[in-house]
N, C-alpha and C positions, 0 to 999 in steps of 0.2 A: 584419778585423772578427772578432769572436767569437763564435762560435755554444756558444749552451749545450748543457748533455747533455740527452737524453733522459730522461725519467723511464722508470720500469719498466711504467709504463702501457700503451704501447708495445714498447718492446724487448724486453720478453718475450712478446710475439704471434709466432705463426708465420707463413708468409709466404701462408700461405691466410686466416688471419683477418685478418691486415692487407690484402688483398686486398678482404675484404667491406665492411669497415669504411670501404674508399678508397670503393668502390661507393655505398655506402648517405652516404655524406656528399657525392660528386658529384652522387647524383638529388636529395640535399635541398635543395643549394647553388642546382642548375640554374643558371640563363643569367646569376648572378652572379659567376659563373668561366668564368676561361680557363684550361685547362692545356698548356703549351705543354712539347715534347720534343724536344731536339736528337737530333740523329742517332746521337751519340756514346754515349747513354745505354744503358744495361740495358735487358732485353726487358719488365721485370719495374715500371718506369716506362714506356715506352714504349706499354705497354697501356693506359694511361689519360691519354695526353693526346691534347686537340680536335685539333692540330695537330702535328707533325712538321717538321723542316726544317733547313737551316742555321742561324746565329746571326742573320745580316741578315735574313732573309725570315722567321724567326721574331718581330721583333721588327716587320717590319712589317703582319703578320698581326696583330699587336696592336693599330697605331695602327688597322687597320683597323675593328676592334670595337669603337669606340668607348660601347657601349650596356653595355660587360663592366667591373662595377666596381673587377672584381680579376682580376691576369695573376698565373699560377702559373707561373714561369720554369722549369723543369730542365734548368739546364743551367750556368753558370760566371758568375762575377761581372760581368765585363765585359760579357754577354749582358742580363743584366737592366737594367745599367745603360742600354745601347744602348734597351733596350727602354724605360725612363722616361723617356729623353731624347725618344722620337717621339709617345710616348701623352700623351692630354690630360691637363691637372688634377684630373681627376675619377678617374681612373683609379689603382689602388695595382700596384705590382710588385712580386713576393715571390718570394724565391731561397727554396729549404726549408732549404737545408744554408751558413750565411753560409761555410764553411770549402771551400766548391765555387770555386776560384780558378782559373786559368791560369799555368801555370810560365813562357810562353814572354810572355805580358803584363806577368810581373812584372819582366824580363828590360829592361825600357827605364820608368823610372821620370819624374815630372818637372821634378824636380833634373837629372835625368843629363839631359833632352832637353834641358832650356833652359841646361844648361851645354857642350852640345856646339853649340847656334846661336850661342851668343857667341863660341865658338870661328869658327866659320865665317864669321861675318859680319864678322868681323875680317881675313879675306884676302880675301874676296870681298862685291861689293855685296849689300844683304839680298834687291833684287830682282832678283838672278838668281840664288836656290836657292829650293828649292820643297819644303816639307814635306809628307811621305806617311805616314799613317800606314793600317797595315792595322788590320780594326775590330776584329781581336781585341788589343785594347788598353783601356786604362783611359781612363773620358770625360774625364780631364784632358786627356790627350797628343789625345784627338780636339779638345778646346777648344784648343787649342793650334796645331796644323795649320790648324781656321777661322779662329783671331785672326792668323793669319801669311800667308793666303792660297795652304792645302793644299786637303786634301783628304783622306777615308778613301778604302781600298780595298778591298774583299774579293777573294777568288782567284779570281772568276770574274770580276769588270772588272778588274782589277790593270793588264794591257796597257791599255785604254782610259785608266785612270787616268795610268798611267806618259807615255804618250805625250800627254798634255794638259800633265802636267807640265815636258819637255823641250823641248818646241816652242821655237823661237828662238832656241836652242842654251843653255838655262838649264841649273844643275845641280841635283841631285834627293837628296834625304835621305828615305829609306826605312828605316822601324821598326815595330815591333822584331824583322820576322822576316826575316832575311841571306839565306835560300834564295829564300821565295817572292820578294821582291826582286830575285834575282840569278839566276831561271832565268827571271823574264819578262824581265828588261832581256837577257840572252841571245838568248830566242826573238826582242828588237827587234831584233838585231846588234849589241848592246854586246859589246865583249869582256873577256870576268872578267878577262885580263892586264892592260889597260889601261886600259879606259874604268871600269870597276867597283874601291872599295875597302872594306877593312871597317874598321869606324868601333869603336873598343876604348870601351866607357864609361869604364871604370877608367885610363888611360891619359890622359895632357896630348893634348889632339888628335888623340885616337883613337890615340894612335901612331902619328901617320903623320906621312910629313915632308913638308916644304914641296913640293918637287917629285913626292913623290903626289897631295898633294891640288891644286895647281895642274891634273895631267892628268888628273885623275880626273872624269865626268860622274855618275856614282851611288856615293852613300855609300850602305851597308851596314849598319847595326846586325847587332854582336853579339849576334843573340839567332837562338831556332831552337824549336822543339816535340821534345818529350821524345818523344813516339811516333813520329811522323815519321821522325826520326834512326836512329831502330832499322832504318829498311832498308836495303838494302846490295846492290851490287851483285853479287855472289855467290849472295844469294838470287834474282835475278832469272835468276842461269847455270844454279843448281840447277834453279828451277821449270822453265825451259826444257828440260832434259836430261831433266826426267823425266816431263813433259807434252808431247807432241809438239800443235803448232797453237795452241799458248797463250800466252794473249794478254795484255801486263804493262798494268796499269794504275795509276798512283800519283800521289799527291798533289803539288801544286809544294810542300809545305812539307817534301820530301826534298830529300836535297842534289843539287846539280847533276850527280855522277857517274849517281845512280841516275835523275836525271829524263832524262841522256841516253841511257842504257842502256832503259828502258823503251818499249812500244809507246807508250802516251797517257800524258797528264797534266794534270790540270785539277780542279777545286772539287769538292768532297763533291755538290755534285748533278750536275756535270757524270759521276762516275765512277757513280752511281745511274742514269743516263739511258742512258749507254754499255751498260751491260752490262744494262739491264732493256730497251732496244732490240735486242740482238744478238738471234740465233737461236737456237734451241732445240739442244742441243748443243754451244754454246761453251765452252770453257775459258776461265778467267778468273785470274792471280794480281794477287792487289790488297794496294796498298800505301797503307792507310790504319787506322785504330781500327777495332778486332776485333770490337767489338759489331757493326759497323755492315756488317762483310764475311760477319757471320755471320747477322743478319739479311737480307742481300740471297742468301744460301747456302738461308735455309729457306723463303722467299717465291718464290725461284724452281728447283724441285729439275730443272728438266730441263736444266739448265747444271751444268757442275764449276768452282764457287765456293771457293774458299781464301786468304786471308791471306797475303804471304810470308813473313813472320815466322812462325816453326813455333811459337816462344813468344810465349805469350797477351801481348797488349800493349794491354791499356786505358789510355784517359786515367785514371789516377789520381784526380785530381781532379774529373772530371766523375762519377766512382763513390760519389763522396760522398751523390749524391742517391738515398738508399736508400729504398723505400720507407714505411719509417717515418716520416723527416721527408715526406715531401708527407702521408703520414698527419698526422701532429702539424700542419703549417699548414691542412689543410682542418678538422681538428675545431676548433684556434683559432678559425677565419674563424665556423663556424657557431656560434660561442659566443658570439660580436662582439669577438672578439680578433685583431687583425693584428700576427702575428710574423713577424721578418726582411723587412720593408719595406725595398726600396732606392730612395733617395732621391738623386739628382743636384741639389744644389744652382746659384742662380744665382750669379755667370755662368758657370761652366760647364758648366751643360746650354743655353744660348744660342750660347756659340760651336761647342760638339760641334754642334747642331744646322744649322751654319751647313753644318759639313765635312761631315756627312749628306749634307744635300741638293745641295750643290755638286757631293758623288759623282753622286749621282741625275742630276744635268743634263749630269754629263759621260758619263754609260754608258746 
């Protein structure tokens, strides 16, 4: 989608006047907005939204409001979309930055999914493989997973999902991210030699041959998170060597080396709860997005909080949401202008909606 420029109206404010100007247009708006802020974001957006959270629980803090005529999303496309597919008809969702995407969403498209199920359901019956998708995806691939009888997952039910999935010894197609996939089918007892393959979109059948995928119980998508990837096991020897009693804690959307070299591993609020439960005095090195290791550094200063990546490594694209754009859609809003509305079209905010809740009933 295309996001226009900025006029000068704007972008030439400093970051204190834009500041007042977000102020004075939140107390005008009042209880006609919701401003919702992923974890992932700047400190500098993060100050001014109602809520905070991941992408699932941000989006259902939304359906929750139903009284709130506008959701202020900051955070990545497929979030808001998640977020229109739960909230009623009454309700508008608005991304501020339409150019705030996900790399690792766009990584499994839905060409390439429904031409990798023909592939699959061509060797094996349709009803014994089970589409997954995780929700950082685009609500097609989630309409898609509902009309085939999947299911979404996020990384904190992923297991509960996966294992609903495999029951009765079915096999399981998980997209688009290879790691979180293939370090919970691990922690199940799958083994990445055998039981687990990766599925190549670009490739006639994933490149994989007949006798892969015959032993194979989890397909894999090729796809993975740009930040994520950056940590390494290495950094996890260094922080060790030079942190005595210090404790690794990292994202499953690392790769399987680092999630087995690490102490913990588990979902942006699972590693928020770890370490804001530990005790006072703990060492911490975390492997996740920088904003959000360094917000948990200034909130809690009686812990040694650090990043393992020694270079800064934001989401890119979640940085988009500068504040200028939420500036620019809250002056809109109080104008009676709604810019960058996202719109989930039917049927596919019916079937996403199916996968939604399907998850809900299985976690």
């Amino acid at each position: 989608m295309y996001q226009q420029s900025l006029s000068s109206e704007y972008t030439d404010l400093s970051l204190e006047e834009t500041g007042e100007r977000i102020a004075s247009l939140k107390q005008r708006l009042g209880d006609k907005i919701i401003i919702l802020g992923h974890h992932y974001q700047r400190d500098e957006i993060i100050q001014w939204a109602d809520y905070r959270g991941d992408s699932f629980l941000l989006s259902r803090i939304a359906a929750q409001h139903g009284e709130a005529p506008f959701i202020v999303f900051c955070g990545v496309h497929f979030m808001a979309e998640s977020a229109d597919i739960l909230t009623n008809d009454n309700q508008t969702v608005i991304l501020p930055n339409l150019s705030a995407g996900c790399s690792m969403a766009d990584m499994a498209s839905i060409r390439q999914v429904e031409r990798c199920w023909r592939d699959l359901i061509s060797v094996f019956p349709e009803d014994q493989i089970v589409p997954i998708t995780y929700v950082n995806s685009a609500a097609t691939l989630k309409a898609f997973v509902g009309a085939h009888g999947g299911s979404c997952c996020t990384s904190s039910n992923a297991r509960k999902v996966m294992e609903w999935a495999l029951q009765g010894g079915k096999r399981l197609l998980f997209f688009p991210d290879q790691h979180l996939g293939g370090n919970t089918a691990m922690q199940m007892g799958y083994d990445p030699d055998t039981d687990m393959v990766l599925w190549d979109p670009a490739k006639p059948f994933g490149g994989l041959s007949q006798d892969q995928m015959e032993h194979a119980q989890v397909f894999l998508w090729k796809g993975f998170c740009s930040v994520h990837e950056r940590f390494t096991v290495e950094q996890i020897t260094k922080a060790r060597a030079e942190n005595s009693g210090i404790k690794v804690i990292v994202h499953p959307e690392c790769t399987m080396d680092v999630v087995k070299a690490a102490d913990l591993n588990g979902s942006t609020e699972y590693i928020i709860k770890q370490v804001s439960q530990s005790p006072a005095g703990t060492s911490w090195a975390i492997g996740t997005e920088v904003n959000l290791v360094h917000r948990l550094k200034n909130e809690m200063p009686d812990k040694t909080i650090f990043c393992l990546d020694p270079i800064v490594c934001p989401c890119s694209t979640m940085y988009r949401i500068h504040p200028h754009y939420l500036l620019w859609v809250l002056d809109s809003l109080a104008k009676g202008d709604v810019v960058n509305r996202i719109v989930v079209e039917e049927p596919v905010k019916r079937d996403a909606r199916i996968s939604l809740e399907r998850m809900l009933e299985i976690s």
